[in-house]
N, C-alpha and C positions, 0 to 999 in steps of 0.2 A: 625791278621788272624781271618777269622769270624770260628763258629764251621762246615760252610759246609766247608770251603774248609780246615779245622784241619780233616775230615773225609774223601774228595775225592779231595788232592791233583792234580788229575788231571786236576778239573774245573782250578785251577791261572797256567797250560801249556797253559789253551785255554783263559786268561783272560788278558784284556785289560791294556795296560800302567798304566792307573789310578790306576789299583787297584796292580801290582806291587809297582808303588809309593808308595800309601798306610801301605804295606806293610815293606818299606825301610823306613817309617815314623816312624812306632810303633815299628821297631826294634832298630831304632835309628844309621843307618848306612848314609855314606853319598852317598854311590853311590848303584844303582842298578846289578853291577854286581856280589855280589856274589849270590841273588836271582837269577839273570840267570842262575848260573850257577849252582847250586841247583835243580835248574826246569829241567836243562838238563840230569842232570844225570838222575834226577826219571823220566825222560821220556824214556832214554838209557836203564835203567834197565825193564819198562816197555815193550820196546820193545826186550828186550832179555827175557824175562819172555813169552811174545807170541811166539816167534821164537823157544822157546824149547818146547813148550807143544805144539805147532803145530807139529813139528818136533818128538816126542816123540806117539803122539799120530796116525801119519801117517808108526810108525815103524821102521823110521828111526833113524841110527846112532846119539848119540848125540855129540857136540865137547868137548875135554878133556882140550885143553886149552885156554885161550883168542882169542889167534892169530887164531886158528879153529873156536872160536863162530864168529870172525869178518870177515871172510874168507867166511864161510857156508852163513851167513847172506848176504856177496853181492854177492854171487850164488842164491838165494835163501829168496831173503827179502819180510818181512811181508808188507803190504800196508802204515802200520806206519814208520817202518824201511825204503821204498823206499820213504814215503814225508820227512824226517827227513832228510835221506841223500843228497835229493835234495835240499832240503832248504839250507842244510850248501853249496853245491857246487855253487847254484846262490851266497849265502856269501859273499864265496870266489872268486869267478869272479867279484863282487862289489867292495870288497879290492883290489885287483889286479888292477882294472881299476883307484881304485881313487892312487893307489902311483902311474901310471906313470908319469913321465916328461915329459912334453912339449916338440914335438921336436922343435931343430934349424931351421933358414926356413934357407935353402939350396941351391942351385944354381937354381932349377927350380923356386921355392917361389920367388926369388929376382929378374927374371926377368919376373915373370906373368905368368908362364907354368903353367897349369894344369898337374897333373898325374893320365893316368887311370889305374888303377889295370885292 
């Protein structure tokens, strides 16, 4: 890790594979995910760090525990907190699409039918 990003951690959320790599290099691990997932949290904590002192500073109520900070946050998310979340939703619609199975071809399939939705 160079000393900018030992200083602003957030530059290797916004930094390229390589330098990920890089980093999986000098640590001497063999995969990249526990760096992801390192990255994720300080970016989770990141955004729960705006979401209160937004919240804090507008007067509002703050949450007492987990489930209220996660609750409040998707009523109410920071610009960070709604790219974050969306990001893991497309994700997840990604994994989803690649485990389905193949369907069977069927009775229409086997004799040349088209089906229109």
């Amino acid at each position: 890790m160079t000393p900018a990003e030992a200083r602003n951690p957030l530059v290797l959320v916004k930094a390229s594979r390589a330098a990920k790599e890089r980093i999986v290099g000098q640590v001497g691990l063999s995969s990249d995910a526990p760096i992801k997932s390192v990255l994720m949290q300080f970016e989770w904590s990141l955004i729960q760090h705006e979401f209160l002192r937004r919240e804090r500073l507008a007067g509002r109520t703050l949450p007492r525990t987990q489930e209220e900070m996660e609750w409040m946050l998707r009523q109410r998310p920071t610009s960070r907190a709604f790219r974050m979340l969306r990001s893991e939703s497309m994700r997840m619609q990604g994994r989803m699409r690649a485990s389905k199975v193949a369907r069977p071809r069927g009775f229409a399939a086997e004799r040349g039918l088209r089906l229109v939705n």
